[in-house]
LUMGU-34230 format. One record per atom (N, C-alpha, C): residue in one letter; x, y, z. Coordinates in pm, whole numbers, plus 50000, padded with zeros to 5 digits. Layout:
N
AXYZ ...
//
This chain:
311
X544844691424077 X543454691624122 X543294702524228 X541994711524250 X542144718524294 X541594716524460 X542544724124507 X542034717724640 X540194717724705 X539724728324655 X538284719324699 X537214712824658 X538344703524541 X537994694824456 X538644681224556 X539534682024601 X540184671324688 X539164671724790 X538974680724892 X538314683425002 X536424673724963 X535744676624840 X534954670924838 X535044655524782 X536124650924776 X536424636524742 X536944631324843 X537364637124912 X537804628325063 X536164632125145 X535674640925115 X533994638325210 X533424626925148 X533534630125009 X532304619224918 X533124601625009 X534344601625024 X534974586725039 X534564584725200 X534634596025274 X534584591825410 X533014585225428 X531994595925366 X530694591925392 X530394579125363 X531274574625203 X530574559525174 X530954551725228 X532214552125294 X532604537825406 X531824542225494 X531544551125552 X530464554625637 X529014542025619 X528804550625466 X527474538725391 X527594523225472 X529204519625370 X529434507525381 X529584495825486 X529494504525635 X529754500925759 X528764502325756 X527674509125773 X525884510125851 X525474495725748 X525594495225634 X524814486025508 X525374471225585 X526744468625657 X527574457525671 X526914454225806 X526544464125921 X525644462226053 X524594458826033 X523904465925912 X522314462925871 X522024448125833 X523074446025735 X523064431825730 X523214420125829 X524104422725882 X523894411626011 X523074413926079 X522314425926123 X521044423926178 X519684419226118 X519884418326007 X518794414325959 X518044421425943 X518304438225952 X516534445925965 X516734459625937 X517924460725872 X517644472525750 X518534485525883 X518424494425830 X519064506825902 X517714514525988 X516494508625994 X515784511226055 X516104506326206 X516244496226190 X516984486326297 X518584492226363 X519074498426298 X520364506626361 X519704523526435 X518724527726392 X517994540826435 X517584535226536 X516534523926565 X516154521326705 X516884518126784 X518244512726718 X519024507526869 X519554518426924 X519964526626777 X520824539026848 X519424549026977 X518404545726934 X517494555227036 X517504546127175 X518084535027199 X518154527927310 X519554528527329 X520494535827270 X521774529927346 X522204521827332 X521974514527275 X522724501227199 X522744495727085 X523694491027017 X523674488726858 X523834469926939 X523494461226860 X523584446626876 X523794438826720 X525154433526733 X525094424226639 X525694413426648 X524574404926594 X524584391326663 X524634387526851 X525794382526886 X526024383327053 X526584394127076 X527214402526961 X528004413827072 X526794425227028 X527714435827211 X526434443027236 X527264461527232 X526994468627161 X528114478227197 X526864489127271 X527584497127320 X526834508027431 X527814519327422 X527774531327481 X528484539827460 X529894541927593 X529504531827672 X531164529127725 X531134521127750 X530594508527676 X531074491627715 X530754483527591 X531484476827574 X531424462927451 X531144450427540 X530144442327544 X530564429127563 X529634413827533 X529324405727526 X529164392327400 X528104385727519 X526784381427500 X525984377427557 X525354366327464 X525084351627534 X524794341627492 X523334342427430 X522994342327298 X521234340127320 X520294330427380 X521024321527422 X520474308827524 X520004314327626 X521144326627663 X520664333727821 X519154344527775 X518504344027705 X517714353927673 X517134348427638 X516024344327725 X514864332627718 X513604340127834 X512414333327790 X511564341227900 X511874336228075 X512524326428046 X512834322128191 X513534333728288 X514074344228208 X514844352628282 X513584366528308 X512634367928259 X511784372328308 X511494370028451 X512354370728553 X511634363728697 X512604359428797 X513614360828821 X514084361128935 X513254369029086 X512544365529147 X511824372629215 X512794380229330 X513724374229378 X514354379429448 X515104392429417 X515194396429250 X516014411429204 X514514412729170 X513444412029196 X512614420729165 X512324429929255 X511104439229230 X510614452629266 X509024450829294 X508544447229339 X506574441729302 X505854456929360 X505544454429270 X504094468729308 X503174463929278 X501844461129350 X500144457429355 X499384465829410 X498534465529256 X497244473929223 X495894468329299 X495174468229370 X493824463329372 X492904465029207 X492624447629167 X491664451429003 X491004459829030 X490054456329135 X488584460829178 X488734478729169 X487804482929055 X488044496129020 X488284501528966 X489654495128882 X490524500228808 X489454493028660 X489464506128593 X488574503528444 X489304507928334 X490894511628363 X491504518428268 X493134521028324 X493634512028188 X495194509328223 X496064519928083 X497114530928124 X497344539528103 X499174535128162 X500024532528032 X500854526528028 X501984538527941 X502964542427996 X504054553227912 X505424545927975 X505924545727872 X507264535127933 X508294540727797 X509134547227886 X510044555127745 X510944547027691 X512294539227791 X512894523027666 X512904518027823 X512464497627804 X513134488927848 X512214478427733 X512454465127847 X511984456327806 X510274456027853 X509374450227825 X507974449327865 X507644439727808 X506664433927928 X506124417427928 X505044417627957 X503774419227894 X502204421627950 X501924406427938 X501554401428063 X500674385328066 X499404381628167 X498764375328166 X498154366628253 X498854364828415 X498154368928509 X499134370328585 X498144354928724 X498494351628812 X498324339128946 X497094342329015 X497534359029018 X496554368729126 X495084376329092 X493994370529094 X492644370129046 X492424388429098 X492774387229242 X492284401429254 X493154413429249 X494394412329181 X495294420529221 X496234424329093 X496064435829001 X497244440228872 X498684440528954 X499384426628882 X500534432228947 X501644436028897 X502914448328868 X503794453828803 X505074447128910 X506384436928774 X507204435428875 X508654443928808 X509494450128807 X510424454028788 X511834448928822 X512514442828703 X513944445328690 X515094450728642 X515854453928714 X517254465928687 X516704477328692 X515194483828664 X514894496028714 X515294504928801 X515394519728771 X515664527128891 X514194536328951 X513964536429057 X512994537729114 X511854549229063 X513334561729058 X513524571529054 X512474577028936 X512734564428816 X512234566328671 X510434560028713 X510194551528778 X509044548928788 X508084554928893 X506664551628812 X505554559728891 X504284549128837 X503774547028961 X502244540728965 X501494542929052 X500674550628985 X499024556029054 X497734553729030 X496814548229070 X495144550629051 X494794564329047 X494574565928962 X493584580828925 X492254579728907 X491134582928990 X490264574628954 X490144564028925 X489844557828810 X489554545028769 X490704545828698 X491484544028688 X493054547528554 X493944543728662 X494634531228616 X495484530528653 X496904533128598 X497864541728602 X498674547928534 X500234543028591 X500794536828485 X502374536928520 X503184538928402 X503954545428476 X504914558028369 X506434553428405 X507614554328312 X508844547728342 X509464554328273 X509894567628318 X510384577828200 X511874583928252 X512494584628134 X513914584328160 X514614598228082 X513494605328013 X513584617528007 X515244620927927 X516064612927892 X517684610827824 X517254609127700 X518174612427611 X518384608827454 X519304594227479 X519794591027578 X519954575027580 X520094574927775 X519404566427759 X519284561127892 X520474554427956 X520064555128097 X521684555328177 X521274539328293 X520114533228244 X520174518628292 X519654508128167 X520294501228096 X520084494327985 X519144483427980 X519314475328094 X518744463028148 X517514464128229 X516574472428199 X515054477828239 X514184466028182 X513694458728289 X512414449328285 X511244451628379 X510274455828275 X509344457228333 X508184442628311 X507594436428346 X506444424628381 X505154426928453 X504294430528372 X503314435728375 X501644421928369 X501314423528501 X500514404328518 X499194412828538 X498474406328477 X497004410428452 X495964400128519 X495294402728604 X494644390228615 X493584384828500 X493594371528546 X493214362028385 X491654370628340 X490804369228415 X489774377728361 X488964390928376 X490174396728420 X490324415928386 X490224420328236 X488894428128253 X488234433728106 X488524446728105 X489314456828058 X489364468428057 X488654478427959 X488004491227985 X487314502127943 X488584504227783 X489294511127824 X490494517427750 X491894513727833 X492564504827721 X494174499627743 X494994512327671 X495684516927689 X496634532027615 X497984524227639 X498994524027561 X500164519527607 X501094531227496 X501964536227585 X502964544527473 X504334537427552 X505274533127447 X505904528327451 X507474535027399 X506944543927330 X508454552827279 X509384544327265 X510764538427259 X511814533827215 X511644522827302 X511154518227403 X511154500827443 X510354491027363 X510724474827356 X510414468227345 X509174459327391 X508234456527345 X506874447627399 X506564438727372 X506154426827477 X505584416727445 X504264412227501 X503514411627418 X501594405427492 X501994391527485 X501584386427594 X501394373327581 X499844369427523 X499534356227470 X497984355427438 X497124354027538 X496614364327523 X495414361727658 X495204374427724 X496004384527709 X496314394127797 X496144410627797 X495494406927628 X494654422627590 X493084420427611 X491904421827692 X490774421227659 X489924434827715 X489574445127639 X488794453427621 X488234466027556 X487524475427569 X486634480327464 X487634485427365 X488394494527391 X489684503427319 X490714500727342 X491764501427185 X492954498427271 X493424510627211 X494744514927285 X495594529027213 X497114520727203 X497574525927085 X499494513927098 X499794528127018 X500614536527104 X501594541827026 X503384539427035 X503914539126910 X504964525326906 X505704537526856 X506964548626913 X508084558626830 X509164549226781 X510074542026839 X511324537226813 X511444521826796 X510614520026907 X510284508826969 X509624493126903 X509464482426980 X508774471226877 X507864465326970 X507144463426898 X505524457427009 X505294444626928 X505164432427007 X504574423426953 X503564410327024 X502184412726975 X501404406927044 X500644398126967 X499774387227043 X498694379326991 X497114376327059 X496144378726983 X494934371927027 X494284380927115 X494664397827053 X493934404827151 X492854404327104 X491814408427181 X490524405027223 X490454421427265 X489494435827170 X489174444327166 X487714448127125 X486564451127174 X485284450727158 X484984461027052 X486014472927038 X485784493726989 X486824483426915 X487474500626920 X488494501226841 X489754502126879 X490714497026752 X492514493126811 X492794506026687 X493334513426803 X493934530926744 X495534529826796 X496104525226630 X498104524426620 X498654534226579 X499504543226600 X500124552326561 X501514550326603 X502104542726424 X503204540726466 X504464550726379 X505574549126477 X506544565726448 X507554551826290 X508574552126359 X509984545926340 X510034529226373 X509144526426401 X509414515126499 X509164500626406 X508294490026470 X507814475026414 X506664472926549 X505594469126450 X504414461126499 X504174448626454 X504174438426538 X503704427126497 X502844420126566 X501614413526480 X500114416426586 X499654400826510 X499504390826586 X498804376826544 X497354377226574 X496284371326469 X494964367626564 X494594381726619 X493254375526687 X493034388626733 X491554392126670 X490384397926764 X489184401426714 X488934415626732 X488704424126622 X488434441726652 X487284442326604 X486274454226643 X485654460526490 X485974468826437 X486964478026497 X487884492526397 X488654490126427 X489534488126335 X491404491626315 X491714502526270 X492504512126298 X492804522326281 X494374519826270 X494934522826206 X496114524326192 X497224539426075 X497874539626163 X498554554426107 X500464555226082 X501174544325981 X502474539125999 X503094553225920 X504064559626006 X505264568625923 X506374564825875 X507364558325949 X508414549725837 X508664540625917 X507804536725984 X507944521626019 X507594506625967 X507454495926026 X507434486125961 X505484479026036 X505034476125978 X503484464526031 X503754453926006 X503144441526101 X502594432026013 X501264428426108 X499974425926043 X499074422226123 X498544408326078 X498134396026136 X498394383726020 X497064377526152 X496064373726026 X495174366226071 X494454367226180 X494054385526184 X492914391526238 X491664393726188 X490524395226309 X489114395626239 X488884409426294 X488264417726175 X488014432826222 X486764434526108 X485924446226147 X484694443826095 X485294456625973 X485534466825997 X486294478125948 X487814481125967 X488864481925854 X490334484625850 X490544500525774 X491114508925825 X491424522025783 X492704523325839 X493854524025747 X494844520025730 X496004534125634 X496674540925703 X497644547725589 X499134543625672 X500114547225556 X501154547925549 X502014554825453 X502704560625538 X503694569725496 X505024569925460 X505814565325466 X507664562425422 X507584547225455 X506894539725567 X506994527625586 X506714518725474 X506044501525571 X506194494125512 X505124482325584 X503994478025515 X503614464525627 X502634458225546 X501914449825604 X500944440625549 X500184438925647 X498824434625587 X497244432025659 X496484418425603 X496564406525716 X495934397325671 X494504398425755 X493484395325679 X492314396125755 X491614381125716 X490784380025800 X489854365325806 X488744371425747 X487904361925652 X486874369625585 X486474364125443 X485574371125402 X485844369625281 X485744384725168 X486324387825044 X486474402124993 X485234401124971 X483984396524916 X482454403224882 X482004411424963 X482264406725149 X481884411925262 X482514425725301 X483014434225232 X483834443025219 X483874454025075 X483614469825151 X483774477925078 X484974484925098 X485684491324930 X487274490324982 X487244505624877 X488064513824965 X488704529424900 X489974527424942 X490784529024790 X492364526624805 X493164543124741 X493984540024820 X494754555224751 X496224552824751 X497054556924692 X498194554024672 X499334564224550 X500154569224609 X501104582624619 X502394575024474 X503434571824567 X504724569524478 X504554552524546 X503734548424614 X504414539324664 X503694527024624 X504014512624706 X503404503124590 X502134495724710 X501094497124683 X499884492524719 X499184479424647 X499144468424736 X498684455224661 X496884448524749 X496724445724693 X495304444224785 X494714431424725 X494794418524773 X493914403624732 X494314402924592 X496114402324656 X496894401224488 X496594411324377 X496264420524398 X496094431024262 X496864442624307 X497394448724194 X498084457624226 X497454472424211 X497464485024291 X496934498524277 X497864504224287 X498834502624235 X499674512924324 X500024526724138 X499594526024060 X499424533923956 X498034542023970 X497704540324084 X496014554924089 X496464564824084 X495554572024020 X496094590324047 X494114591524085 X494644592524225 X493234598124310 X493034585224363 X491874582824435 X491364570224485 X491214559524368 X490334549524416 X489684540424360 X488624534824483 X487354527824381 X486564525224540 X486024512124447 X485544502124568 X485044489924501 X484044491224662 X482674487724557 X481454487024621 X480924473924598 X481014467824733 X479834452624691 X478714452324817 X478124448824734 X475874443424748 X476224435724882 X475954443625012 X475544431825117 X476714435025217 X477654441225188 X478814445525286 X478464449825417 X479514441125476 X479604445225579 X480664454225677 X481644456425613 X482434463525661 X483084472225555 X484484481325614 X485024490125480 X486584490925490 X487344485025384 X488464487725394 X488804500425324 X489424504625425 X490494524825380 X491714523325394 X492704525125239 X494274521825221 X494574531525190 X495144537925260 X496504549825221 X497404546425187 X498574550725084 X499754548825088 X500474553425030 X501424563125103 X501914575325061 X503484570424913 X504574571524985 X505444562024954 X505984549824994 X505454548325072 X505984529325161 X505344520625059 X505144512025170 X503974496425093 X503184493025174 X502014488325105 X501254482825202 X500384464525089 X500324455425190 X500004443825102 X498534437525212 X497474439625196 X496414435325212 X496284423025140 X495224415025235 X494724400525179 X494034397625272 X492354392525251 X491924385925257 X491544365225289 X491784368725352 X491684344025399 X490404344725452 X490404332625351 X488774325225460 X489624318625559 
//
């Protein structure tokens, strides 16, 4: 055999155990090799309890990873905003953890921080904008254990919410999105919220990442997925305009389909909409009904996308 006939059979063998190790991680995580790209953009691969990092291995209980650990006040960091003023919350947080809730303090946004380094954070009123930024500027970050807790007071209505989140993790508690616009841009990262309460429009632009969105009242959804994952389940929106690109997600809406005018489009990939399948169009398709009130717009390049309708 000639030797760079050997040479490409020992590449072809190295790569597929290569395969066979990412496919064997993917599996125990449960979430595909998409799920190995985001950890690797955080610095950490996790499977099951063990945690690997790039100079430490070591096995953490999931018992210990409960919201209760949200809160040691004594390793915290507190920074307080005066509400009064502030009409616009402007959120860039490159990786930790994030906890947006309901917060004790009627007159006061308050940001609490754990394991943070100082260095990485910034919070300012700009005018009416209140802006905090947590940027770590690394292709992997050099503090792992970044908690940020973010307390809203209970009936703070905001102009425009913006949150970019790049490779950290998010959690809304219910109660804790209410106003005109929201902005969620999601690169690596996973956002998952319920029961926001948006008057405009909720504008998603998601990279690599996972959205998962319960409940919830809009009148424009906008959404823009590249090879990431959606799920939006048992929201009311008056209008959905919706593409996707290499990803993957689903759209449950409250409603009923008469009340709805719908333009679907769909590439290589498989598009399902109130159980029917489109995903064989070449060009659009449009369904017009008498009395509508709103308009569904489906892109879908090669991913999936699965729309439905519930009363």
């Amino acid at each position: 055999m000639k030797k760079f006939s050997k040479i490409c059979l020992i590449i072809v063998a190295v790569l597929g155990g290569m395969g066979l190790l990412l496919g064997g991680i993917s599996a125990l995580l449960g979430g595909g090799f998409g799920a190995i790209r985001r950890m690797a953009e955080r610095g950490e691969l996790d499977a099951g309890n063990w945690h690997i990092r790039p100079y430490e291995l070591y096995y953490s209980s999931d018992e210990e990873d409960t919201e209760d650990d949200w809160g040691a006040d004594d390793d915290a960091k507190v920074y307080t905003y005066e509400a009064a003023g502030i009409k616009n919350l402007d959120i860039d947080i490159d990786a930790a953890e994030i906890y947006v809730k309901q917060g004790t303090d009627d007159k006061n946004l308050v940001v609490r921080t754990y394991g943070c380094k100082e260095k990485y954070y910034k919070g300012d009123i700009n005018k009416d904008t209140l802006q905090i930024q947590y940027e770590i500027h690394k292709q992997f970050p050099d503090n792992y254990d970044a908690q940020i807790v973010i307390e809203i007071p209970e009936k703070m209505t905001f102009d425009t919410m913006d949150f970019d989140i790049g490779a950290a993790d998010a959690d809304f508690a219910s109660g804790s999105v209410n106003c005109r616009t929201m902005e969620l841009n999601v690169g690596a990262g996973e956002l998952t919220g319920a029961d926001f309460a948006v008057t405009g429009t909720l504008d998603i632009k998601l990279g690599a990442g996972d959205i998962d969105l319960e409940g919830g009242t809009y009148k424009d959804i906008k959404l823009d997925c590249g090879m990431g994952s959606f799920a939006l389940d048992g929201i009311v929106a008056e209008n959905v305009k919706a593409h996707c690109g290499m990803g993957d997600g689903s759209i449950t809406l409250r409603g009923r389909e008469e009340d709805y005018n719908y333009k679907m489009s769909c590439g290589m990939g498989d598009l399902t909409v109130n159980g029917e399948s489109y995903s064989d169009l070449s060009g659009s398709y449009k369904v017009t009904n008498a009395g509508a009130v709103g308009t569904i717009d489906l892109d879908c390049g090669m991913g999936s996308i699965d729309f439905d309708i519930e009363s």
